[in-house]
BANU-683406 format. One line per field, with one value per residue (C-alpha): residue in one letter; x, y, z. Coordinates in nm, 2 decimals, padded with zeros to 4 digits, m for minus. Layout:
// residues N
residuo (A ...)
px (X ...)
py (Y ...)
pz (Z ...)
This chain:
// residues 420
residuo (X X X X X X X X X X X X X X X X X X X X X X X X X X X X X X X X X X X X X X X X X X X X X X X X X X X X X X X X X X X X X X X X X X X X X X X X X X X X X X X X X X X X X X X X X X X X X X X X X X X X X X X X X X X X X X X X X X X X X X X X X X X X X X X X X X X X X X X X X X X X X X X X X X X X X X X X X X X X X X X X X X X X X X X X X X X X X X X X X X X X X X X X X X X X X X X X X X X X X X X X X X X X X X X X X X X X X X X X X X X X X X X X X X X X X X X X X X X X X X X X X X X X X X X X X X X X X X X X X X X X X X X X X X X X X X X X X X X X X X X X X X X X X X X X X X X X X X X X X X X X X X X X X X X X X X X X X X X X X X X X X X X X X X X X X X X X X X X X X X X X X X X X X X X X X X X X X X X X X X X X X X X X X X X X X X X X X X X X X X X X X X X X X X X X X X X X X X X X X X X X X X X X X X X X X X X X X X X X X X X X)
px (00.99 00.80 00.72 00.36 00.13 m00.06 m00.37 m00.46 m00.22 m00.39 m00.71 m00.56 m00.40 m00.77 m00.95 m00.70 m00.71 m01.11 m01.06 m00.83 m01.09 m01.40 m01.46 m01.39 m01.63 m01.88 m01.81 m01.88 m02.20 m02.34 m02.28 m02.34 m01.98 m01.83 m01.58 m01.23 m01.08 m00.79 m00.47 m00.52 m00.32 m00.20 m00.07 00.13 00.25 00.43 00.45 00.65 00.66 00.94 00.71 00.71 00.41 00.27 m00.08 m00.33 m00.46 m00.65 m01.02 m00.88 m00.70 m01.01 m00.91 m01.00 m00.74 m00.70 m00.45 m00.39 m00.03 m00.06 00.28 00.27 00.29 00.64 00.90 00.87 00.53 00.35 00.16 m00.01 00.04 m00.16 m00.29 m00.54 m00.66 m00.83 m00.98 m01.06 m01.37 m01.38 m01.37 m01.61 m01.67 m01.38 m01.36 m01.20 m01.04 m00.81 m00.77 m00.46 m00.35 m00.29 m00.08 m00.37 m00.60 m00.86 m01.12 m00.90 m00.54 m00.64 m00.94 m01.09 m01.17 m01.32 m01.49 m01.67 m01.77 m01.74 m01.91 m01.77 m01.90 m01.82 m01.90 m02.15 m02.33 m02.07 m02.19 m01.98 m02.20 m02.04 m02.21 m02.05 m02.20 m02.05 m01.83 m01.71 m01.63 m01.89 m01.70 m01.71 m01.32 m01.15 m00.83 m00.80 m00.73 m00.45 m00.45 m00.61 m00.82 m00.48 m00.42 m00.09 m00.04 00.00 00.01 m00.28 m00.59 m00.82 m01.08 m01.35 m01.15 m01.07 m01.39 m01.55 m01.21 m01.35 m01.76 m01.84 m01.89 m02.13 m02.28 m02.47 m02.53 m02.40 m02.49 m02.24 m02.34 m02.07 m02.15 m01.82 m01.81 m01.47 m01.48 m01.72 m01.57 m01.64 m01.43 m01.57 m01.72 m02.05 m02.17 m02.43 m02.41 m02.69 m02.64 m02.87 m02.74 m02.78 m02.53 m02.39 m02.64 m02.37 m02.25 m02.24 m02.16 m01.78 m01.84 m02.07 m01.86 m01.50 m01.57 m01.33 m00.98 m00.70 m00.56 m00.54 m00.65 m00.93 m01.18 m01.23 m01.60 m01.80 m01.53 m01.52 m01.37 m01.26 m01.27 m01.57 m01.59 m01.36 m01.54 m01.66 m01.71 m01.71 m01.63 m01.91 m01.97 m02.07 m02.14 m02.50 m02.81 m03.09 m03.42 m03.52 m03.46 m03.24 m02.98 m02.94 m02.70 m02.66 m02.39 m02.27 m01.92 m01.81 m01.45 m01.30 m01.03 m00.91 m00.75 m01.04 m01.26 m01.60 m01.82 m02.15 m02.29 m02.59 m02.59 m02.90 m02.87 m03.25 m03.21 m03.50 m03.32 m03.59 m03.51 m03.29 m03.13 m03.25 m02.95 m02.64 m02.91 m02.69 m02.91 m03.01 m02.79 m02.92 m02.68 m02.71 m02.48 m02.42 m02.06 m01.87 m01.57 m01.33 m00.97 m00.76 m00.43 m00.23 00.07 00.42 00.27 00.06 m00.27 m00.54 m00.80 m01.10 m01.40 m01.69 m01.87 m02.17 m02.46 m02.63 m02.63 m02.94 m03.07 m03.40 m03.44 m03.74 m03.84 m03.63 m03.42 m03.06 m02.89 m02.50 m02.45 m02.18 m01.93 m01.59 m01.34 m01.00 m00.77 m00.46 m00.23 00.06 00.33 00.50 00.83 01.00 01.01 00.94 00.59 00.53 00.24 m00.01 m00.32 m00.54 m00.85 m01.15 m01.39 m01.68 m01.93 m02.22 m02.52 m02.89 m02.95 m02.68 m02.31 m02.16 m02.01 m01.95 m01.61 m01.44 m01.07 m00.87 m00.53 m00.22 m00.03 00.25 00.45 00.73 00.73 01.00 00.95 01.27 01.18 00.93 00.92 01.02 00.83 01.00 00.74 00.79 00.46 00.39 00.07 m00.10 m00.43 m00.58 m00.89 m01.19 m01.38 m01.65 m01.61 m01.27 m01.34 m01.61 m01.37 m01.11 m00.89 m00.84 m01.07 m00.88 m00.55 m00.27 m00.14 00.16 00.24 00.60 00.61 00.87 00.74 00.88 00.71 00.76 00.55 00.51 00.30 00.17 m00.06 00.23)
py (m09.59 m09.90 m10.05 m10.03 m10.36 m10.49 m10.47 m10.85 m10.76 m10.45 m10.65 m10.95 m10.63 m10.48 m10.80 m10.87 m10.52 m10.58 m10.90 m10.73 m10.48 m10.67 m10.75 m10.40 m10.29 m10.54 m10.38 m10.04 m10.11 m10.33 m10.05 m09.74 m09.64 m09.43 m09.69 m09.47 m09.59 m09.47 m09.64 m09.85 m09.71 m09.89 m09.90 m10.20 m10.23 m10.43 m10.39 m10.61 m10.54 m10.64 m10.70 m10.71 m10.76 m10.91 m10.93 m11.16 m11.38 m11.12 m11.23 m11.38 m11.62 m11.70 m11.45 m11.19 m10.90 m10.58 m10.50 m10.69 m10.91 m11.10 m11.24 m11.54 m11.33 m11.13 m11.11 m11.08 m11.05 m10.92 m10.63 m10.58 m10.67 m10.48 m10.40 m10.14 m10.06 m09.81 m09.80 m09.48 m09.53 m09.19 m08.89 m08.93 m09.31 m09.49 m09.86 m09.91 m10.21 m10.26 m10.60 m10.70 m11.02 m11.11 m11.34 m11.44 m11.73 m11.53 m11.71 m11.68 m11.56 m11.27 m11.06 m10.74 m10.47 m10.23 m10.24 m09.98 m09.81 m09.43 m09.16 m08.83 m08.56 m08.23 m07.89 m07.71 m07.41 m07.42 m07.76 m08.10 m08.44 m08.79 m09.12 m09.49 m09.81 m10.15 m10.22 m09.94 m09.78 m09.50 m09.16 m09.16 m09.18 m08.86 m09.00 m09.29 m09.06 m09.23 m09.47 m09.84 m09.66 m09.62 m09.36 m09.16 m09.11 m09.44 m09.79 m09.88 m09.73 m09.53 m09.77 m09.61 m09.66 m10.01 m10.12 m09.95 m10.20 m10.46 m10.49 m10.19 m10.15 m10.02 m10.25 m10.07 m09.69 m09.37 m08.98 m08.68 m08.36 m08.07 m07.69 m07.52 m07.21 m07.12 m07.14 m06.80 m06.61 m06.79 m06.92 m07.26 m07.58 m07.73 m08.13 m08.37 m08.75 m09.04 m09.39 m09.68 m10.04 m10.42 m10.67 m10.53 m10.69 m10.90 m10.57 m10.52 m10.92 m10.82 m10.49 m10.74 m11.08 m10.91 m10.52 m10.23 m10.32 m10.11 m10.31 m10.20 m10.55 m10.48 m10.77 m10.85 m10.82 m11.11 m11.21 m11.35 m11.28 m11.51 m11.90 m12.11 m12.32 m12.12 m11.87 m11.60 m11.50 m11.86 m11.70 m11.44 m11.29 m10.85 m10.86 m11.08 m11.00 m11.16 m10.97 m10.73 m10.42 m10.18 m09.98 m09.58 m09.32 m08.92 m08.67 m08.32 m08.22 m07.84 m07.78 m07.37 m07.30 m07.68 m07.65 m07.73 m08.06 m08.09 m08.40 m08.55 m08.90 m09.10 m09.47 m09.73 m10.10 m10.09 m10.48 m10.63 m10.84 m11.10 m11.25 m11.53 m11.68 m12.02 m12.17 m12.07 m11.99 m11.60 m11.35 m11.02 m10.71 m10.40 m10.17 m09.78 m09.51 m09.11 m08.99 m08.63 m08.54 m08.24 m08.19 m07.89 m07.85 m07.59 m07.39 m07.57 m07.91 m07.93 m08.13 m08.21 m08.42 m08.56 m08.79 m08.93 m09.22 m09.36 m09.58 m09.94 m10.32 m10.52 m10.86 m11.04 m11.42 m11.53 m11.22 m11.14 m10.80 m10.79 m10.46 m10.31 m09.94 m09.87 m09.55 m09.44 m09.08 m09.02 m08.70 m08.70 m08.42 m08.54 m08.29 m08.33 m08.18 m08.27 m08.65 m08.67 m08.76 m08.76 m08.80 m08.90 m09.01 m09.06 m09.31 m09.42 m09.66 m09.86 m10.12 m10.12 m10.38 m10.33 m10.71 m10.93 m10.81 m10.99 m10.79 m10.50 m10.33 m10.02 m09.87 m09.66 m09.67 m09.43 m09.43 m09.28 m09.34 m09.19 m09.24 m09.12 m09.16 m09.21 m09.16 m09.21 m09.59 m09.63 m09.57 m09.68 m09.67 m09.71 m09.72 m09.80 m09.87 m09.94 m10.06 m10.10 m10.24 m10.40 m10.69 m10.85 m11.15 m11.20 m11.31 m11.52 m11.71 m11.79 m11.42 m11.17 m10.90 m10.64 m10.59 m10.37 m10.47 m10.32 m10.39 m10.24 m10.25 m10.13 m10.10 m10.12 m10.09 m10.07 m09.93 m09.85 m09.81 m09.57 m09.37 m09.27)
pz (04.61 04.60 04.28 04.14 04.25 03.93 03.89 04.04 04.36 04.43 04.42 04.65 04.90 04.91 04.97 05.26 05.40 05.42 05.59 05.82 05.95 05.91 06.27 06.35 06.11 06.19 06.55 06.48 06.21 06.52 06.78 06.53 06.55 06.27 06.07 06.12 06.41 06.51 06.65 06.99 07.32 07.54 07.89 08.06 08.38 08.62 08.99 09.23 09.60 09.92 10.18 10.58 10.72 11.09 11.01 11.05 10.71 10.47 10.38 10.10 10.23 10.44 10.73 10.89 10.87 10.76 10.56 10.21 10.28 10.60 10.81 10.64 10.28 10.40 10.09 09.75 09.65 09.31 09.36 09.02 08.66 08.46 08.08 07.99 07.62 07.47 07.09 06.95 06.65 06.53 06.73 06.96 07.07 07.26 07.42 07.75 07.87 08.26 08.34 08.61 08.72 09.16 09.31 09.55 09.55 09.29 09.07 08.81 08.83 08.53 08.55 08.37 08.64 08.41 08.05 07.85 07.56 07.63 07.39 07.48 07.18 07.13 07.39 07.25 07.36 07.72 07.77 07.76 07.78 07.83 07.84 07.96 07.92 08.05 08.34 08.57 08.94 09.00 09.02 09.39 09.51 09.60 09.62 09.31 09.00 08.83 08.56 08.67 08.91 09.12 09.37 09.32 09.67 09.84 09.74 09.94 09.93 10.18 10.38 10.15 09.87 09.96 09.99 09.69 09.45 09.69 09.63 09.43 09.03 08.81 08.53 08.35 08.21 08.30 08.23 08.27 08.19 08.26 08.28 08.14 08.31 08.32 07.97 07.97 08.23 08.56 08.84 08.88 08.63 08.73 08.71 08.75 08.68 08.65 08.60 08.68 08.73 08.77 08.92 09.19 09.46 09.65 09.76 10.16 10.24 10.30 10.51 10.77 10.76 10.73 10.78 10.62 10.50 10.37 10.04 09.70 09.58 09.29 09.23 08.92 08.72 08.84 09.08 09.41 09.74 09.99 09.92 09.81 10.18 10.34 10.63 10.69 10.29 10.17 09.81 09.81 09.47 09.51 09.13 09.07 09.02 09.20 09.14 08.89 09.05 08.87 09.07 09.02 09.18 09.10 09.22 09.16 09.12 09.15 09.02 09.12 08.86 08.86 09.25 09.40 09.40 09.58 09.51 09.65 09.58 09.69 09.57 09.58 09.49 09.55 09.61 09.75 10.07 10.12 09.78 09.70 09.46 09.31 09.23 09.46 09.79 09.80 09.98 09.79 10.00 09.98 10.01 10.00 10.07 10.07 09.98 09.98 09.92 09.89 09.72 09.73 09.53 09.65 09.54 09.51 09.48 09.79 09.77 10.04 10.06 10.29 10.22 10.43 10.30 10.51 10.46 10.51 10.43 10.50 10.43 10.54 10.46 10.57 10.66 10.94 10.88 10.98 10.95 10.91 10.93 10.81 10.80 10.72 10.65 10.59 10.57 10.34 10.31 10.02 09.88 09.58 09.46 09.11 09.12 09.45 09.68 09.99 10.15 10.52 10.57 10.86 10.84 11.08 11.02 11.21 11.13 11.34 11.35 11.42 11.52 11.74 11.74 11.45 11.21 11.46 11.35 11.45 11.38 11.26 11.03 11.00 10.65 10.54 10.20 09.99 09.58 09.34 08.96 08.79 08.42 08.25 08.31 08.68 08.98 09.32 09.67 10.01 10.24 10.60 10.70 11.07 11.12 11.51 11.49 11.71 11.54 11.69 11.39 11.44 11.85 11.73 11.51 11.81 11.74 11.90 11.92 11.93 11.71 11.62 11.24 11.07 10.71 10.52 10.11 09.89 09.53 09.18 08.93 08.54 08.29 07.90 07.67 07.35 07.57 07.83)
């Protein structure tokens, strides 16, 4: 047993344990947070990839391909490194932190993908009401449920999927309000979510200078893609705000005893295209698209799942209008048995314009991939991926307009952490 502090230590140990928390509690006071918080979890990861690859330069390395690791980028490559936090205050309020770290020519070699500060209080009356505000994807992927916004199928993502990690984040506020009805009796759980939104007008300059992509590259909050001077993106930036227009989306999600998934979404940027920025001279993109989505998981570890994303890009400098249609789908059927994943998916994608042909885009891309997870720590993946593609932008830049790309990966990948 520890002997007794006297009276003078105890008061030095209390002054230090109030300098310890005073931040936090300054924190919570400022953000109306009960004082208790509870310990932090964590999650770290490290994901290192043997690659073989014979496609062209991805968009960031001021190309035009279509898969994330170009020829030029076969052998040992880092995937993702990757440290998410989340800090309980109380019961009901929570922070949320992801940020990872590319081996790619990035703004900064370190970013933070998501951050927010989650309320999520207690069911009542059958009901269960969540609320986010900060940084964060909207809940439109089907496919990317696992921690980091990953998808447990594949290492890279669906063409929708892709492109949402790519140009796509809410900044801002979100509503989720959940009928419980299989707590009463029912087969099936009913919800609707709100959220309104700035900074995320940029969105739509990769899908008409570069088109869809399969990677699972994430930018990074107030990132950039491609390289400042470097065509066709010249380091565009999806997450600014250029007029005072708010964003909002809504969707409704119907879950049947937890095997079955449907989800609808309609997104508007409501940018105003004519306007500019003062300062950099980037174009207001406004970007709008509907989203559904359907995921059935099966007996003896079966799951199946298709999405359809379409919508628009459009910009009008000076009053001239250019528009980009855009739409995209996949299929994936994955079966998983002990340690063991398999899964294939089918996508198709196109990128039309309503003005000349540049940005005109249309493909489609075969995966296939094989994971085993051996422990709790280790996670080995082996993924194939094709991509043939038409792209009017690439001929334009002295390529090839049409192309057949094939990229190989074998992935390790290490993780711990308290939440795990």
């Amino acid at each position: 047993m520890m002997p007794a502090l006297p009276r003078a230590g105890c008061a030095r140990a209390l002054r230090a344990r109030r300098r310890g928390h005073g931040g936090a509690l300054l924190l919570a006071v400022a953000l109306g947070l009960p004082p208790a918080a509870l310990a932090t979890d964590w999650d770290l990861s490290l994901d290192t990839r043997l690659v073989s690859s014979d496609a062209n330069p991805s968009v960031m390395e001021g190309g035009l391909g279509t898969v994330r690791f170009s020829s030029g980028d076969s052998g040992l490559k880092l995937g993702r490194a990757r440290l998410a936090l989340i800090q309980p205050f109380g019961e009901l309020w929570s922070v949320h932190l992801d940020a990872s770290m590319y081996d790619d020519l990035g703004r900064s070699p370190v970013g933070v993908t998501e951050a927010y500060l989650l309320f999520r209080p207690y069911p009542f009356a059958g009901y269960r009401f969540r609320l986010k505000a900060g940084g964060f994807y909207p809940p439109v992927s089907m496919e990317n449920r696992a921690a980091g916004w990953d998808s447990p199928y594949s290492l890279s993502y669906s063409a929708i999927d892709s492109w949402l990690a790519t140009e796509v984040r809410i900044i801002g506020l979100e509503g989720q309000l959940d009928w419980l009805g299989t707590r009463s009796g029912h087969g099936f759980d009913l919800g609707v979510t709100g959220g309104v939104f700035g900074w995320n007008q940029g969105a739509g300059v990769v899908l008409a200078n570069d088109g869809f992509t399969l990677t699972d590259r994430q930018t990074a909050l107030f990132g950039r893609v491609g390289q400042p001077a470097t065509p066709p993106l010249y380091g565009a930036e999806p997450f600014v705000q250029i007029d005072h227009r708010e964003g909002v989306y809504g969707g409704v999600e119907v879950r049947y005893l937890d095997r079955v998934v449907l989800r609808a979404l309609r997104y508007d940027n409501r940018a105003d295209p004519s306007q500019l920025d003062s300062v950099s001279g980037a174009v207001a993109w406004h970007t709008d698209f509907n989203s559904a989505g359907v995921r059935v998981e099966a007996d003896h570890g079966w799951t199946a799942t298709m999405q359809w994303l379409e919508g628009e890009t459009t910009i009008a400098p000076e009053g001239t209008a250019t528009s980009w249609p855009f739409r995209a789908g996949y299929a994936l059927l994955a079966k998983r048995f002990g340690r063991n994943t398999w899964s294939a998916r089918y996508d198709r994608f196109e990128v039309d314009t309503a003005g000349a042909g540049y940005g005109t885009q249309s493909g489609h891309a075969w995966t296939a991939a094989y994971s085993f997870e051996a422990g709790a720590h280790w996670r080995f993946t082996l993924e194939w991926l094709q991509v043939v593609s038409s792209s009017y932008n690439r001929e334009e830049l002295g390529g090839a307009a049409f192309l057949t790309e094939t990229q190989l990966q074998l992935a390790v990948r290490y993780s711990l952490g308290r939440s795990r």
